[in-house]
Rosetta silent file (secondary structure, phi, psi, omega in degrees, C-alpha in Angstrom):
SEQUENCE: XXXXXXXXXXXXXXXXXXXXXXXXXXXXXXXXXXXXXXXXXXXXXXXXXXXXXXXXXXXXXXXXXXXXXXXXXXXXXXXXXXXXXXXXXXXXXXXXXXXXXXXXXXXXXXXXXXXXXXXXXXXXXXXXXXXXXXXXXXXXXXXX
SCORE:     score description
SCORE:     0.000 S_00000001
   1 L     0.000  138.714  169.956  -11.337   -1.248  -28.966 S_00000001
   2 L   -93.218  160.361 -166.999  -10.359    1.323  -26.441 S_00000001
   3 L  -118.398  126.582 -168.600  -11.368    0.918  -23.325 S_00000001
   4 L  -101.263 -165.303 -175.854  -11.646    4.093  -21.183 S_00000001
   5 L   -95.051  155.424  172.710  -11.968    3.869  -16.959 S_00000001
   6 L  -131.676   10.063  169.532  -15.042    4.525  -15.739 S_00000001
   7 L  -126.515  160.660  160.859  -14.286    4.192  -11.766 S_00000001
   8 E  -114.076  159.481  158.452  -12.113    5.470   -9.589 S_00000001
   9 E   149.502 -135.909  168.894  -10.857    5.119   -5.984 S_00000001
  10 E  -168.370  154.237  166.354   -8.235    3.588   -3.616 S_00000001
  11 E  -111.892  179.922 -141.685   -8.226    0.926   -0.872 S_00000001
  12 E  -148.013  159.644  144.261   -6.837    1.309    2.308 S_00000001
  13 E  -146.024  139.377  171.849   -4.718   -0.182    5.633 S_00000001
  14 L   -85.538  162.120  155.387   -4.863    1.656    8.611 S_00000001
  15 L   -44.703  -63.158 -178.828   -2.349    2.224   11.101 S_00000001
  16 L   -80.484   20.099 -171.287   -3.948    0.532   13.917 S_00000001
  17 L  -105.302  149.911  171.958   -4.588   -2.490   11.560 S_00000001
  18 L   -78.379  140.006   -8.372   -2.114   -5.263   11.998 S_00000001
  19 L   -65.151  163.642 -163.253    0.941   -5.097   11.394 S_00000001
  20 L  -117.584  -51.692  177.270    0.953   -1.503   12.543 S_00000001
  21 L  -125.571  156.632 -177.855    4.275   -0.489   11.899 S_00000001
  22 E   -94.453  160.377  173.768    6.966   -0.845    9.486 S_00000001
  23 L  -166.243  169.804 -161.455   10.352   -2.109   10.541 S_00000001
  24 L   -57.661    3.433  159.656   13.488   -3.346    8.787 S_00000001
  25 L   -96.629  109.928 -173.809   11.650   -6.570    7.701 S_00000001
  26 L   -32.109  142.564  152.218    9.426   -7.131    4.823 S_00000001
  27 L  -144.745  131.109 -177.783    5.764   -7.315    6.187 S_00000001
  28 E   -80.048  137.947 -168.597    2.814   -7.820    4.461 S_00000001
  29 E  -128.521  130.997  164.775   -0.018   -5.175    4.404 S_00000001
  30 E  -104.218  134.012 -164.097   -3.320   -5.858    3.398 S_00000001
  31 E  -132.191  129.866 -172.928   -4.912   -3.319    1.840 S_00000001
  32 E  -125.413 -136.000  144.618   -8.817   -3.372    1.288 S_00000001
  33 L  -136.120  107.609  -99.013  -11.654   -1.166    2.428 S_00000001
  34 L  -155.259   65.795  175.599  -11.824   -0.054    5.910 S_00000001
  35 L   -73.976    0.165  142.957  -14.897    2.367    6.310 S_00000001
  36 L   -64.180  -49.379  171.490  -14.210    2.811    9.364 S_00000001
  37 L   -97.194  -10.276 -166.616  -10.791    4.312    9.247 S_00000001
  38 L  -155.946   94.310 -158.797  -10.832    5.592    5.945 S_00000001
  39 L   -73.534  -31.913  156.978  -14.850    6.121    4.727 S_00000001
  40 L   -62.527  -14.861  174.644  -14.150    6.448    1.130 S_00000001
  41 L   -59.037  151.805 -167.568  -12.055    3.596    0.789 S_00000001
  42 L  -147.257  150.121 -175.615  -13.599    0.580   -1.442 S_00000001
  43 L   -41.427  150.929  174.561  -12.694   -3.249   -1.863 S_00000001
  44 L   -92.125  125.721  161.208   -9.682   -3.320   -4.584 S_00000001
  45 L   -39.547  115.103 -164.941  -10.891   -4.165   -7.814 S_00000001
  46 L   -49.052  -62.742 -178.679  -11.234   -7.516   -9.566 S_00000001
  47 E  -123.805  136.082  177.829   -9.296   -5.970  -12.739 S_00000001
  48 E  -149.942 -176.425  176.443   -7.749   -2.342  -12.590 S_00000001
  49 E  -129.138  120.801 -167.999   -4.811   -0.088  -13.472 S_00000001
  50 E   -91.599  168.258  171.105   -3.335    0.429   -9.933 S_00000001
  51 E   -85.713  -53.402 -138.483   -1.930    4.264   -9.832 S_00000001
  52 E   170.553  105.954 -177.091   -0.077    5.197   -7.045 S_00000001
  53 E  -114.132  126.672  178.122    0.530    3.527   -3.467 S_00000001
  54 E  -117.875  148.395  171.507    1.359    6.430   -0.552 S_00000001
  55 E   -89.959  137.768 -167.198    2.820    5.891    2.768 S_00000001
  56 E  -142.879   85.626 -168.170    0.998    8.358    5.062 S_00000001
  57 E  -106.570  106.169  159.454    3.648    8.081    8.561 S_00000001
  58 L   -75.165  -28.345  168.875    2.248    9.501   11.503 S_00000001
  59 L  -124.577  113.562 -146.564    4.461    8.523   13.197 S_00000001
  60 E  -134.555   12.600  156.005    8.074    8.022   11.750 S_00000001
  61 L    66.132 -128.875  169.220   10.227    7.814   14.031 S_00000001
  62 L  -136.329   51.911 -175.815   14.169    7.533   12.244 S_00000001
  63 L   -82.950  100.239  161.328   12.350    6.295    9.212 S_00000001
  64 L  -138.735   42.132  177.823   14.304    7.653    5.861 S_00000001
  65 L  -166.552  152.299  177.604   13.736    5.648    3.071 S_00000001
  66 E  -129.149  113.207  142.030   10.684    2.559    2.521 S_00000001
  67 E   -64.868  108.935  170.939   11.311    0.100    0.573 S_00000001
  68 E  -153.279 -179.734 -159.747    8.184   -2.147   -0.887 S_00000001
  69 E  -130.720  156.141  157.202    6.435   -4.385   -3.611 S_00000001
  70 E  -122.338  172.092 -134.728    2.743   -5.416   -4.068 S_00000001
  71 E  -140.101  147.067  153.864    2.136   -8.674   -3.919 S_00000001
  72 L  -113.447   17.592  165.076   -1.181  -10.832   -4.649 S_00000001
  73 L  -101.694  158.251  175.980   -0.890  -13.389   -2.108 S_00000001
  74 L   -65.901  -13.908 -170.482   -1.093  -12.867    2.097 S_00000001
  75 L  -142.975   20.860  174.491    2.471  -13.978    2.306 S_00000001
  76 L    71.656    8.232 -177.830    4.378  -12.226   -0.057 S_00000001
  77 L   -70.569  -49.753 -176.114    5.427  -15.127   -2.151 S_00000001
  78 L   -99.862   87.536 -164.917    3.856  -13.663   -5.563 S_00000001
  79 E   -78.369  169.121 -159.740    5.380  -10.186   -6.211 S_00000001
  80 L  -133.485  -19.034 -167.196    2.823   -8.754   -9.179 S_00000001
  81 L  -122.235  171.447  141.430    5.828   -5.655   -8.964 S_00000001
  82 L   -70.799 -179.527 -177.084    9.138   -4.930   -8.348 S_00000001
  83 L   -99.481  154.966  172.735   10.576   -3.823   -5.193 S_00000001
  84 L  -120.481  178.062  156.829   11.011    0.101   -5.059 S_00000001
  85 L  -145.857  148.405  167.640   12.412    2.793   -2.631 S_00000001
  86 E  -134.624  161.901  163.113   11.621    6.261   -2.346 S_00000001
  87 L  -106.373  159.845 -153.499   12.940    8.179    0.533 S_00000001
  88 L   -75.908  134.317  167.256   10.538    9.419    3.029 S_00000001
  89 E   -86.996  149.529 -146.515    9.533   13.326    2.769 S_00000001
  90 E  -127.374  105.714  143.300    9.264   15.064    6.233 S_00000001
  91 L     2.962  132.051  179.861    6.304   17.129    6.986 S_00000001
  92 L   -87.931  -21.499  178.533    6.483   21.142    6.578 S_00000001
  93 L   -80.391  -41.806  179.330    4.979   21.764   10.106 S_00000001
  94 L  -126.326  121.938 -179.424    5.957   18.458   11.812 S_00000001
  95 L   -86.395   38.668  165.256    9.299   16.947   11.788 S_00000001
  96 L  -145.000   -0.134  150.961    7.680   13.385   13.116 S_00000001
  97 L   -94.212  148.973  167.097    4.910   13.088    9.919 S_00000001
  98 E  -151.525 -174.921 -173.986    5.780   11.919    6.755 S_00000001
  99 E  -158.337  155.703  155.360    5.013   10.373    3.539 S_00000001
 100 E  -155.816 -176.232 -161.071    6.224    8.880    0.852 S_00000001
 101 E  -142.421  130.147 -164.869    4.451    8.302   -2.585 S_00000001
 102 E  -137.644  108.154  138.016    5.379    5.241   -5.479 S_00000001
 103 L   -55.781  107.833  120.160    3.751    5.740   -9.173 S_00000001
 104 L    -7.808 -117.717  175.188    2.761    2.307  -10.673 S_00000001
 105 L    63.759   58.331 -177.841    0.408    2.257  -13.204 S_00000001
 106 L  -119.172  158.468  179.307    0.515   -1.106  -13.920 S_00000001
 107 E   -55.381  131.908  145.180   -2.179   -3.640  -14.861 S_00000001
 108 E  -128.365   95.466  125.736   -4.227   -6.163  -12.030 S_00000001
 109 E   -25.430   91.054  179.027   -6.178   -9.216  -12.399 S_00000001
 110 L   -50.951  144.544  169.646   -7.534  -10.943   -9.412 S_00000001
 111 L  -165.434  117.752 -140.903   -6.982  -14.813   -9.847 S_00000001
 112 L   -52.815  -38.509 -175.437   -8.759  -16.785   -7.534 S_00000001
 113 L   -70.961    3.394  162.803   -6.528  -20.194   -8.260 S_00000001
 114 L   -91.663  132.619  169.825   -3.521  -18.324   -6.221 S_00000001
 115 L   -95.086  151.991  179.397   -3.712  -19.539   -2.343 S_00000001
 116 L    75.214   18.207  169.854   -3.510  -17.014    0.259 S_00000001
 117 L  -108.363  174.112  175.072   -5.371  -14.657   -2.004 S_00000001
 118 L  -167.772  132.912 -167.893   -8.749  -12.776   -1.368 S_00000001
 119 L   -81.922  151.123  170.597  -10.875  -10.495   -3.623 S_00000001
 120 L    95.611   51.323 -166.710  -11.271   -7.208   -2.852 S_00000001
 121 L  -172.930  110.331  165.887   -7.560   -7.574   -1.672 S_00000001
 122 E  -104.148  152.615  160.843   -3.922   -6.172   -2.494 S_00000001
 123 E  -126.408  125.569  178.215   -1.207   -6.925   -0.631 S_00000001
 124 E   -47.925   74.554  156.021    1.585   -3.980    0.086 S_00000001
 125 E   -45.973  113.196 -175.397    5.241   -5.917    0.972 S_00000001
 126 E  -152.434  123.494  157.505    6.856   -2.942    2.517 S_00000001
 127 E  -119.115  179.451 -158.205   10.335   -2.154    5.206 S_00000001
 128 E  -135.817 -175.147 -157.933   11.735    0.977    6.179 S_00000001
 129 L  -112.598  122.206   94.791   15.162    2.625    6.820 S_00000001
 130 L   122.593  157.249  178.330   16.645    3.295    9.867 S_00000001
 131 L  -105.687 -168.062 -171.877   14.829    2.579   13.907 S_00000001
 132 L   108.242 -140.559  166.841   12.066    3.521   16.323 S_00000001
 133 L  -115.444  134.084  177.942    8.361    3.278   15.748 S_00000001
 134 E  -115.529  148.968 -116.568    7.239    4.408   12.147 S_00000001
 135 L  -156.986  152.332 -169.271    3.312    4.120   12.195 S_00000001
 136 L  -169.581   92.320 -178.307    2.153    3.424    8.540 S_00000001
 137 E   -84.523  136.897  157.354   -1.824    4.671    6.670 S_00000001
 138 E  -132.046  132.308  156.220   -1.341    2.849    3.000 S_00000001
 139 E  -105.329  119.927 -175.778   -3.401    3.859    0.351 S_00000001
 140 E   -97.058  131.831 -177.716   -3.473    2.021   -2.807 S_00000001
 141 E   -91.026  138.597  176.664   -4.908    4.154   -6.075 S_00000001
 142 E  -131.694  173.082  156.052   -6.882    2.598   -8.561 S_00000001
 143 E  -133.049  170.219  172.154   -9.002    3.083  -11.754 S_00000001
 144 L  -152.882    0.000    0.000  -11.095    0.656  -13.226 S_00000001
């Protein structure tokens, strides 16, 4: 039987969520839902197809490439992906925002019997390219 999706949506880490910025060391980002900073954002899904995780840089500093992974543990131990890179694209108005954007589409199944996990919880393993302060919104896309 096919199965089609019948939600959508993405979970979220803010900027001003800790860690806050990327720098040339893997750090783990947890990305949930944060209706504060981001109102549409929703808990990550016990089983999905994730989509698409974007870097949103408000601040970027001499940021020009991101490297990252997702993960399902708090401490980066259990990559669920490979590591990627994309280099960063540079804002057409402002040459200090950027983005960068990584297609997926791969299958996830929370499972519970991994420590350092938490439902409703992905976690983003992500460094950057290059110094200052780069500032970092991650949105992870899902269906379900």
């Amino acid at each position: 039987m096919i199965r089609s999706f019948t939600h959508f949506g993405y979970s979220y880490h803010d900027e001003d969520t800790a860690p806050n910025s990327l720098t040339t060391s893997y750090q783990v980002f947890a990305v949930t839902a944060d209706a504060s900073n981001s109102t549409n954002s929703a808990n990550f899904p016990d089983d999905c197809n994730i989509q698409s995780i974007e870097f949103e840089l408000p601040t970027l500093g001499s940021c020009s490439s991101i490297t990252m992974f997702l993960a399902r543990d708090s401490a980066g131990d259990i990559p669920i992906t490979n590591e990627y890179t994309q280099n960063v694209t540079v804002g057409a108005t402002s040459a200090t925002k950027a983005g960068a954007i990584f297609s997926d589409e791969i299958d996830y199944h929370f499972d519970g019997s991994v420590a350092n996990t938490s439902r409703g919880t992905l976690y983003v393993v992500a460094k950057k390219t290059g110094g200052g302060t780069t500032k970092a919104n991650i949105r992870v896309n899902w269906r379900s």
